[in-house]
C-alpha positions as CSV (number, residue, x, y, z in Angstrom):
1,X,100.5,128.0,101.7
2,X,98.1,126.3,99.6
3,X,99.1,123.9,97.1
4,X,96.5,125.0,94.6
5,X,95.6,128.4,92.6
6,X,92.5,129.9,94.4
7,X,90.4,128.5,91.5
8,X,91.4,124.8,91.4
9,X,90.8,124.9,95.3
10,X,87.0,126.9,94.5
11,X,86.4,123.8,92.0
12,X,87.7,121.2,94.5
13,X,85.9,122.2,97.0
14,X,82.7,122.5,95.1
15,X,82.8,118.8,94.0
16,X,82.3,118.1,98.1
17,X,78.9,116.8,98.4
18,X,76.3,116.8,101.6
19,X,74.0,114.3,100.5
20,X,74.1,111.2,98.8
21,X,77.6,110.6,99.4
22,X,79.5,107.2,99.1
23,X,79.4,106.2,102.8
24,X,75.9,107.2,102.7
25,X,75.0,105.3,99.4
26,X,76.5,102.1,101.2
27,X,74.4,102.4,104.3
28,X,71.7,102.9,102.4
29,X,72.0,99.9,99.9
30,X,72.5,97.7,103.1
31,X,69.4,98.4,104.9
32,X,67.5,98.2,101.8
33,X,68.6,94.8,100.9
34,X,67.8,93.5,104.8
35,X,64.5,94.6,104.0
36,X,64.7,97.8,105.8
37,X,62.4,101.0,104.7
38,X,63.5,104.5,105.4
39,X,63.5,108.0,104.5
40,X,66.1,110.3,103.3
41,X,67.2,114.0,104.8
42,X,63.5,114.6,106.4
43,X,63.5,118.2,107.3
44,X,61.1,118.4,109.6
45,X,63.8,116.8,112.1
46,X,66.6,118.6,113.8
47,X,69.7,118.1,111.7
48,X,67.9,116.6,108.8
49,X,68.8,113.3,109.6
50,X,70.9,111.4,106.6
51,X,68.4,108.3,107.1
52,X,65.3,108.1,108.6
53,X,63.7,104.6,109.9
54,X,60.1,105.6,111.2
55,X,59.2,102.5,112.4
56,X,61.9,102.3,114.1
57,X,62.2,105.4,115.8
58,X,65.6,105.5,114.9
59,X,67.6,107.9,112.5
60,X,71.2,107.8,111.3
61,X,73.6,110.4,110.6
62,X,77.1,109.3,108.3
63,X,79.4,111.5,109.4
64,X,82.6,112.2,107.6
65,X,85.7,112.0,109.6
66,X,87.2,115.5,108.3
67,X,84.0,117.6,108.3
68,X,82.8,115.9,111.8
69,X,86.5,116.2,113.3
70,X,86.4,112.2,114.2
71,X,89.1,112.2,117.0
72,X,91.8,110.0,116.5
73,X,90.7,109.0,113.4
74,X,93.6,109.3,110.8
75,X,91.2,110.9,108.0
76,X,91.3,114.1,110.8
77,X,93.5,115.9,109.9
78,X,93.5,119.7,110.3
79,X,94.9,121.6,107.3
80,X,98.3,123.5,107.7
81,X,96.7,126.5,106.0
82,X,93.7,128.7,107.5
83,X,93.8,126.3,110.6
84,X,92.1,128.7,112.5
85,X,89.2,128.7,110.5
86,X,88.9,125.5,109.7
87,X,89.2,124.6,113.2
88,X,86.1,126.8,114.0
89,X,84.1,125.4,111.1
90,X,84.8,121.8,112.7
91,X,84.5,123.1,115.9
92,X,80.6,124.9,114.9
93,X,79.8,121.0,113.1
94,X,80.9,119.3,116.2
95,X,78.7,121.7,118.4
96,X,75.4,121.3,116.2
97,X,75.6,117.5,116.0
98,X,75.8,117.5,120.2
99,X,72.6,120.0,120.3
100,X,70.9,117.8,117.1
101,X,71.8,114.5,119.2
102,X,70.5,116.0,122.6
103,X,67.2,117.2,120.8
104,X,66.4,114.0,118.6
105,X,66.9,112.1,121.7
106,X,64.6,114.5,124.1
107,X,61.8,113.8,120.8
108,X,62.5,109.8,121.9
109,X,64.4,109.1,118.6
110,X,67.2,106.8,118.8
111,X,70.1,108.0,117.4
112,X,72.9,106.4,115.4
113,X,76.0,107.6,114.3
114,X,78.5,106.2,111.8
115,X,81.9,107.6,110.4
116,X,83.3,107.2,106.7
117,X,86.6,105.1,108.3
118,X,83.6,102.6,110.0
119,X,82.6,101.6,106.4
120,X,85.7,101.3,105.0
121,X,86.3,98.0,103.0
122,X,88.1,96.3,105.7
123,X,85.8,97.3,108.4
124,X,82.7,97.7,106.5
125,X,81.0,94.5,107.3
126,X,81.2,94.3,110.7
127,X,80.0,98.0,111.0
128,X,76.9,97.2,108.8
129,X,76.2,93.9,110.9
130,X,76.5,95.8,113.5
131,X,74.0,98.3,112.5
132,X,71.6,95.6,111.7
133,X,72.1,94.5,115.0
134,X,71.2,97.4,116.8
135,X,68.6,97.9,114.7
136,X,66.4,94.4,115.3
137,X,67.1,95.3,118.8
138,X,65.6,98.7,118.8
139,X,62.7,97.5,117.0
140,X,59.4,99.0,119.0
């Protein structure tokens, strides 16, 4: 039993955006300020990549932890109503980021993926030094 009247959920659930979200906007800011160049949600790759670093060969998707189904990650929850279908709508995401990954990697991009709980406050740093990181390494 949902908790809301059909249209409160409609509404709430229409306020849930793709791009441009707050993980996203903190990546983003990061590798601008280390003097890192990229594009945004290029179409002409598989999955239309969240972040794009060209001269890198490298792109990055943010994943949220619900919509991606991030196992063991306590922001994974699986609702207690329509579980079915939610679990096939997870499900369907998880399958088309594998094939996305397999296919961006067969092109000879390097992928990187980070989650919503990775850029938490208390984690955040580390996950961003980390991406820096890997990102002076991967440099061609």
């Amino acid at each position: 039993m949902d908790v809301h009247e059909p249209k409160v959920r409609s509404y709430n659930m229409s306020q849930i955006k793709g791009k441009d979200t707050k993980p996203e906007m903190i990546v983003r800011k990061f590798l601008f300020s280390k003097g890192f160049r990229y594009r945004l949600h290029v179409k002409t790759l598989p999955g239309k990549p969240d972040i794009v670093l060209p001269k890198y060969k490298t792109v990055i998707f943010v994943h949220g932890c619900f919509w991606h189904g991030h196992e063991g990650c306590k922001y994974y929850v699986v609702p207690k109503t329509r579980t079915d279908w939610w679990l096939n709508k997870i499900n369907n995401n998880k399958e088309k980021d594998q094939k996305t990954l397999s296919i961006l990697k067969k092109e000879g991009w390097k992928v990187i993926t980070l989650w919503e709980c990775d850029l938490k406050t208390y984690l955040r740093e580390k996950t961003l030094q980390r991406l820096a990181l890997n990102l002076y390494k991967n440099k061609s």
